[in-house]
N, C-alpha and C positions, 0 to 999 in steps of 0.2 A: 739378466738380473743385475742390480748394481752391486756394486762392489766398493766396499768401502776401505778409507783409509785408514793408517794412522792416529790421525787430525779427527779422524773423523766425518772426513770430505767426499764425499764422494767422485768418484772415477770418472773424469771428463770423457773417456772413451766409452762411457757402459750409458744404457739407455735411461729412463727415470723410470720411477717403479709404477707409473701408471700406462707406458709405453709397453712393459716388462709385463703388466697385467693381463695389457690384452692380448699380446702375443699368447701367454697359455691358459687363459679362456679361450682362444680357437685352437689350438692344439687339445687340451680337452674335449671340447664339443667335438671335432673331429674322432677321437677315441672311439671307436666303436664298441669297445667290450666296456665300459662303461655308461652306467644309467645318469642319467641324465642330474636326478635329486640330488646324489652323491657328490656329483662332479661337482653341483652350487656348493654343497655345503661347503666341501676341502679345499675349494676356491674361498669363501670367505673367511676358512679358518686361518689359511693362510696369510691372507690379506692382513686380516688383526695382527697375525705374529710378524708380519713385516714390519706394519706398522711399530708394534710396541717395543720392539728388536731395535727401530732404527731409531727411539725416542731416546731409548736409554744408553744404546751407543753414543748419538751424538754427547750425549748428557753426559754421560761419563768419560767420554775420550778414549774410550778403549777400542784396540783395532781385533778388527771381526771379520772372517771371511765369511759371508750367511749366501746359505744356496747359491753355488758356484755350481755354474752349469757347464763350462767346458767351452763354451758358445767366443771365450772372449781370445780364443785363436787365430793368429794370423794364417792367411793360407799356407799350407806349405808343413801347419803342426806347428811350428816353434811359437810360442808364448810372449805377446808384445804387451808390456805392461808403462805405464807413465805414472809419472809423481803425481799428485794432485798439483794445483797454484800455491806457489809460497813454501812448498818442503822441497828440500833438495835429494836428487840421489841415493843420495847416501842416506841418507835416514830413513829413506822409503826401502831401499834394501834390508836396510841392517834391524827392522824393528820385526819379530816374531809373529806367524802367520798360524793362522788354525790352518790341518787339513779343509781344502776343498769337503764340502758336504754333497752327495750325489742330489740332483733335481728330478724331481719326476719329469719324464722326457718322451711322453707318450710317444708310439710310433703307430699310424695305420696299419690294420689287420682286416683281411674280410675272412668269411665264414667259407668252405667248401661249397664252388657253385652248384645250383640246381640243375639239372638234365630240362634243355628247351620244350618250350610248350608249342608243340606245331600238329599240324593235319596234313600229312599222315605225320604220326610221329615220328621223330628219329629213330633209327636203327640202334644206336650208341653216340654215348655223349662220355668222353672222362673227362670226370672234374678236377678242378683247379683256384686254387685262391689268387680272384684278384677282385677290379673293379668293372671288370667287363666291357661290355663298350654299344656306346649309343650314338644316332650320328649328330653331329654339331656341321653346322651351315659353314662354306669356307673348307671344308675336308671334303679328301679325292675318291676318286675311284679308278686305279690306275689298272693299267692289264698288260701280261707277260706277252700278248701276242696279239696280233691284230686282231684275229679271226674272233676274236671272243668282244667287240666294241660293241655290238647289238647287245650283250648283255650288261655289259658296263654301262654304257647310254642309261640303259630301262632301269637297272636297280640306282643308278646317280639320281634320273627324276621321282623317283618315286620315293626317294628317301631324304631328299632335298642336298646333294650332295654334289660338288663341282665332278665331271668326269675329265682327267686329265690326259686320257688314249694310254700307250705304250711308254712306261717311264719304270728308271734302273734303282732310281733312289728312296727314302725310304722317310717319311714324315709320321708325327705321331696323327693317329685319327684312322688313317689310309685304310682302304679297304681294294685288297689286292685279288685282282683274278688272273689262276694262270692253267695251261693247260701239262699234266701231265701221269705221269705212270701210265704208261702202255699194256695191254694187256688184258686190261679189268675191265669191269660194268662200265660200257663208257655212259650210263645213267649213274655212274657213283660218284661220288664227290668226298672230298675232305674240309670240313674248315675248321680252322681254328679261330680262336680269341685270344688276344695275350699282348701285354704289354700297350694297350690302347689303341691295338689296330688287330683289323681280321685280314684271312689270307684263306680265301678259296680255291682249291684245286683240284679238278677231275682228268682224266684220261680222253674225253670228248665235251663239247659245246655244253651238249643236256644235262651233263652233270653238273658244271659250272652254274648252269641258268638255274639245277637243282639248289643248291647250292644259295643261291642269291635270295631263293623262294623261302628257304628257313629263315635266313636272314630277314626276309621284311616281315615275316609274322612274328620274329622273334622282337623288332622293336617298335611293332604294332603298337601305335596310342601310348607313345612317349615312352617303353619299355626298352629294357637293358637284354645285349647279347651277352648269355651267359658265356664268363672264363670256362678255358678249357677248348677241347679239339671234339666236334664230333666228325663220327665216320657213317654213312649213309649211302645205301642203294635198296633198288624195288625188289620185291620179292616174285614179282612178275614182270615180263615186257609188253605186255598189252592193255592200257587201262584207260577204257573206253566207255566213251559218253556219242547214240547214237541218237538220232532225229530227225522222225518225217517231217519231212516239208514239203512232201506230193500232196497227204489230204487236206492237211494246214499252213499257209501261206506266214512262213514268218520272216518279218522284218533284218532286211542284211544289219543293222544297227543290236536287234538282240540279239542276231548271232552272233556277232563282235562281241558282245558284253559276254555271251557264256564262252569266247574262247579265252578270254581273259581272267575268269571265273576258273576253267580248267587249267590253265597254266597254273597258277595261284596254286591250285592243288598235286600238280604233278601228275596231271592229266598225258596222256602223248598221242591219243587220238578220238577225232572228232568223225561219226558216220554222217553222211549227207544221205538220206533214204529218198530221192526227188523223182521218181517216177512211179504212178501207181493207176490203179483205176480213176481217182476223181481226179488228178492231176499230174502234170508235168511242168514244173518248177524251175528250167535255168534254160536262158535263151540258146535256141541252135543256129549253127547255119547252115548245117546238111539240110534240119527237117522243120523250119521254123512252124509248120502247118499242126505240130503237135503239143505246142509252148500252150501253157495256159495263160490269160488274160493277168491274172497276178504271180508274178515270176521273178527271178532276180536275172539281173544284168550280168553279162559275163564280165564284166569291171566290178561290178558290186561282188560277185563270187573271187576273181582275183585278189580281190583288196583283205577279204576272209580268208585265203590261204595264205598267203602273203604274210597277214598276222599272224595266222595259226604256228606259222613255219618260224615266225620271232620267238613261240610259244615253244618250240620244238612240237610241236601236233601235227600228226600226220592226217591231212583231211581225207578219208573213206568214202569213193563215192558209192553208189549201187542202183543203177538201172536194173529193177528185178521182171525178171522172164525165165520160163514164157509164160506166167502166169502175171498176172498184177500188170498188166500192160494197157489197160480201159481205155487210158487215153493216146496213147495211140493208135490202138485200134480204132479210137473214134474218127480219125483224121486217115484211117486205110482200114475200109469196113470191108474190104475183099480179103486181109488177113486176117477175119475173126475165125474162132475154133468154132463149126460145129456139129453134132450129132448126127445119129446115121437119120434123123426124125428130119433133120434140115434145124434143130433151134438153135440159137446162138448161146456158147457157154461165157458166162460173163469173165472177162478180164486175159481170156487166153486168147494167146496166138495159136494160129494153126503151122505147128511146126514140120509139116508136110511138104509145106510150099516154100520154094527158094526165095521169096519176096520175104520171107518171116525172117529168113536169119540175115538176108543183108540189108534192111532197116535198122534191126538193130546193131550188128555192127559195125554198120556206121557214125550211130551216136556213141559207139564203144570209145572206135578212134578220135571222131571230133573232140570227146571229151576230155579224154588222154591228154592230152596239150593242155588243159584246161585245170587238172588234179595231179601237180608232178608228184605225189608220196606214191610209197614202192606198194602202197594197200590198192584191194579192187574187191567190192562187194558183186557178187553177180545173183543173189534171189535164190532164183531154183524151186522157192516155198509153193506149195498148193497150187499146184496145176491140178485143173478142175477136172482133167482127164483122169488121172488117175486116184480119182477120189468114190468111181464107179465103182460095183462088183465085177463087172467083166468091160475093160478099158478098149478091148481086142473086137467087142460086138460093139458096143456105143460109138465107136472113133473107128471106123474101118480103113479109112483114108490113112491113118494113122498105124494104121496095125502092118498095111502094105508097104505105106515108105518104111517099117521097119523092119520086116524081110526083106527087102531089097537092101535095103543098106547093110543090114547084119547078119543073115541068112535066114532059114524056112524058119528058122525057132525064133525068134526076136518075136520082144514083145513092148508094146509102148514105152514099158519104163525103161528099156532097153534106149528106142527112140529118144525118149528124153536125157536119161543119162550122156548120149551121142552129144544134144544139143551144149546142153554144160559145159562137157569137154572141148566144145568148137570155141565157147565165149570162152572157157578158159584162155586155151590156143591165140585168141584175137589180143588178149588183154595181157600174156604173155611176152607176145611181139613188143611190148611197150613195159616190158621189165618188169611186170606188174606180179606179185603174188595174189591167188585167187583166191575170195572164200566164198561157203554159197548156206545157204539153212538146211539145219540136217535132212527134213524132211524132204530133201532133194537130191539125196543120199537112198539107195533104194535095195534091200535083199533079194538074194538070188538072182541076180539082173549078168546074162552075159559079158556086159558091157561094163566096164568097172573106171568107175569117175577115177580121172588123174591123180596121180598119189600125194602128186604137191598142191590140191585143192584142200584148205584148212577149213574145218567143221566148225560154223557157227551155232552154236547148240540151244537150241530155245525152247522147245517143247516136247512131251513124251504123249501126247495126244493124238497124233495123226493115225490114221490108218496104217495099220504094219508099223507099227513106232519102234523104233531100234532104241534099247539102252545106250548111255553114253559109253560103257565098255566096249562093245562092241566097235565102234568107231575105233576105240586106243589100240583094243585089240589088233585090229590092225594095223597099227600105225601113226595114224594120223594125229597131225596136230589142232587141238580145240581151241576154241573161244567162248564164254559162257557168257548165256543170254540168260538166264534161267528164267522162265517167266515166274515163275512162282512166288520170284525177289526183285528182279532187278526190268518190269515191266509197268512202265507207269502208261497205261492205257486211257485217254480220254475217254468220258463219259461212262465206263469203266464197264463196257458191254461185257456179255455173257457170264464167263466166271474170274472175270478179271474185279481185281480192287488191288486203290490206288497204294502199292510199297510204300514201307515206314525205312527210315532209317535206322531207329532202333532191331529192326528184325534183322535188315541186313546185320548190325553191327552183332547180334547177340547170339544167331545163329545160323547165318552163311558166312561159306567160305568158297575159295578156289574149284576145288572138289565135290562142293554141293552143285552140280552141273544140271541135278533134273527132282523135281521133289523137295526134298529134305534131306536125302541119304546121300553120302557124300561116297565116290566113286573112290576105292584103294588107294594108299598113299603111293604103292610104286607107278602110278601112272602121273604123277604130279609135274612130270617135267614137260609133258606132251599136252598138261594142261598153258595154255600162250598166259591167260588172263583171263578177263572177265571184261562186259561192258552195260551201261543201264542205258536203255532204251524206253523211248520217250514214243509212241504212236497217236495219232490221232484219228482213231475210227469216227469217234463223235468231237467232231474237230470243234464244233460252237460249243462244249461242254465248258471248257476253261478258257481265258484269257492268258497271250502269251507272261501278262504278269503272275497271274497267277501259275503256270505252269512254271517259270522261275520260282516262287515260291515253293512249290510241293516239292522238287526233284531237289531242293537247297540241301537236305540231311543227309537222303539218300546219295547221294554224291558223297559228301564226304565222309560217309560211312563206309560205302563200296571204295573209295581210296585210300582209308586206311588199311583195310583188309586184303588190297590187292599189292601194297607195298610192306604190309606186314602179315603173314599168314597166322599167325600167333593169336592168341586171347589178347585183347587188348590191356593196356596194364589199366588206364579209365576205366572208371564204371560208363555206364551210359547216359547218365546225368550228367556226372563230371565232363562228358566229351560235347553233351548239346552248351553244356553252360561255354566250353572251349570254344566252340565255334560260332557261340554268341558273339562272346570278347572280339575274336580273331574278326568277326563280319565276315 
């Protein structure tokens, strides 16, 4: 603001009053807690009284200190003031000053930030006043430790951000990954926002990557990370998205896209279902003679683990036996199951003969090298033998290898229980944890499946159908399939219809394992997860586009509920319109 003399002169060190103007028109318009109408008016009331102020001072001669802002300090605090031209010293000293008048001096304020808008949603957000932060082209993405650069790389391109590797110092913008706190969810993560830079940190990789994932939906289509720390981990460790690709042939390109799809969401595992009756799906080279004509490449399958494993997703394979084996059987018609009649039972091996269990694992082990995550689907489901009234007259061949193996009492499902535990055993050897479909799980059976076999729980249908209690009852750790929710069936045979998102969202949970009725809360910890499965019985039904399309809600409906067990704080509208936005 000038500053005037004496004389009347104004202060060669003070700016002119139109320099002086605009300076606080942009400090006003800056003011946040002021409306905008106001700010013009008291900006031109002012104006007028500078003006009329500075008419009648000159005119008069009279010295006037008017809005003294404080501004005209030298560094340091001390007050450096000069004569005007033509007064000396001494007169400028010695002539009588008004107090300073205080200036309006607006200072930036923001409002208590909002809690992030993400799929799943955060765990907790504490808020904090600032400006948050967004990224600008030119800012880093530095990291505490090597080990975490795949993550830095991926959130630097996708937010349009330089990645600078491993660096100690500290810019404004930066966007810091580091790994630590021992101990905890290494799925958990911390980040903050504050002072124009973020600083993500987890105890493992996946939290970190967690971590980066809030981050890009938070400044999704030119949006601000809100100020403030949140803290964030899943409410489950298994949250899976599975997919045949035995009866339906799908492109290594859309698998790519949905592993990118489930990272995004906080996905950590992807099932590959590629062996079945109408096909088998990924090249061999123990058995190439059982490859279907459209197949993926074991480069093509590399190249999708490989990703997945960028993603943190653990790829699930599942060669399912000894039932759902058609197409091998088609390429070894001396291993078909069948009847004491002589007919052939569609899709089963005959697991009587020694031929039956070392074909298959062999494809066990070839594939092993092929799928390094510590997951292993092995089926188990609907074997057509024990879908009989009496399994022991129908399968006689069957009822003898299981006395012999197990003594005079053993009974098929004895046999078969035997065979599960062998593919366990096989898949074992290669560090693998097993799971198989409950229905391959069998009461009263001598023979009692390995205890470290986790129950994939999908349906309460089958013959002799065990509640999912039962399983916990003893033990055992589950994974929910529920068909009832989380089964998106092509063409949508029998009594399947295609899962809404909304149902997921409004009334399954963790717990809801079979039905509707959700199993006791004290068995919750031996529930793993949950995962939604994609089959394709009537595989021309949909188009792989369209089958992206239908599972889009569902998905991230079942993600949020598996990271957070709670009622959603969204309504259901609120969370489709969210996941509009988010894409």
């Amino acid at each position: 603001m000038p500053e005037f003399q004496p004389n009347g002169r104004v202060s060669e060190r003070v700016v002119d009053a139109r320099t002086w103007h605009r300076s606080y028109v942009g400090e006003v318009i800056q003011h946040k807690h002021r409306r905008r109408a106001p700010a013009k008016k008291a900006l031109k009331q002012t104006w007028v009284l500078i003006v009329a102020v500075v008419l009648v001072t000159v005119g008069a001669g009279v010295s006037l200190g008017l809005l003294a802002t404080g501004d005209d300090r030298e560094p340091g605090g001390s007050e450096q003031r000069r004569s005007a031209p033509g007064t000396s010293e001494a007169a400028s000293s010695a002539a009588p000053r008004k107090p300073a008048a205080p200036t309006p001096s607006p200072t930036r304020t923001y409002p208590v930030s909002k809690a992030p808008q993400t799929i799943p949603a955060v765990t907790s957000h504490s808020a904090a006043r600032g400006p948050g932060w967004r990224p600008a082209r030119g800012e880093r993405v530095v990291v505490s430790d090597a080990k975490l650069a795949d993550e830095g790389r991926l959130v630097a391109g996708e937010l349009g951000l330089t990645y600078a590797g491993e660096k100690e110092d500290s810019r404004a913008g930066d966007v810091r990954l580091t790994l630590g706190g021992k101990g905890a969810d290494p799925e958990s993560y911390t980040m903050t926002v504050r002072d124009g830079r973020v600083a993500i940190s987890g105890p493992g990789e996946a939290g970190v990557f967690y971590g980066t994932r809030t981050l890009k939906q938070e400044v999704h289509g030119g949006g601000t990370a809100p100020e403030g720390v949140v803290r964030d981990e899943p409410a489950k460790p298994v949250r899976g998205f599975m997919l045949d690709i035995a009866r339906k042939h799908f492109t290594a390109d859309w698998i790519e896209d949905r592993v990118r799809e489930l990272g995004d969401l906080k996905f950590n595992q992807l099932g590959l279902h590629f062996s079945d009756d109408q096909g088998f799906r990924i090249e061999s080279d123990s058995h190439p003679e059982v490859v279907s004509s459209q197949h993926l490449t074991k480069a093509q399958v590399r190249k999708i683990v490989e990703l997945a494993e960028s993603r943190h997703i653990t790829v699930v394979p599942e060669i399912d036996s000894p039932g759902h084996l058609g197409a091998v059987i088609a390429a070894h018609p001396d291993l078909q199951l069948r009847n004491a009649g002589g007919a052939a039972t569609r899709g089963a091996i005959d697991i009587s003969k020694a031929g039956s269990a070392e074909i298959v694992d062999d494809l066990l082990n070839e594939y092993a090298g092929l799928f390094p995550g510590s997951q292993w689907h092995l089926g188990a489901d609907e074997y057509q033998a024990l879908v009989v009234s009496n399994p022991e007259a129908s399968y006689p061949q069957l009822a003898t290898a299981a006395r012999q193996a197990y003594g005079s009492g053993a009974t098929v499902a004895d046999l078969a229980t035997g065979w599960l535990n062998d593919r366990a055993a096989t898949v074992r050897a290669h560090d693998r944890t097993a799971r198989a479909w409950n229905d391959g799980f069998f009461r009263n059976t001598s023979v009692q499946p390995d205890k470290d076999i986790q129950v994939a729980y999908w349906t309460g249908k089958e013959i002799g159908a065990r509640v999912p209690v039962e399983y916990l009852r003893a033990g055992r750790k589950l994974i929910n399939y529920n068909d009832e929710f989380l089964y998106y069936v092509l063409g949508q045979p029998q009594t399947f219809v295609y899962p809404t998102g909304q149902r997921i969202y409004e009334q399954w949970t963790p717990r809801v394992v079979r039905g509707t009725t959700a199993v006791p809360e004290t068995y919750d910890d031996q529930i793993l997860g949950g995962s939604f499965a994609v089959w394709c019985d009537l595989a021309n039904s949909q188009t792989q586009a369209q089958v992206a399309a239908g599972i889009r809600m569902p998905l991230r409906a079942l993600v949020q509920k598996l990271w957070d067990e709670g009622a959603p704080e969204l309504s259901w509208v609120q969370f489709r319109a969210l996941a509009d936005r988010l894409g």
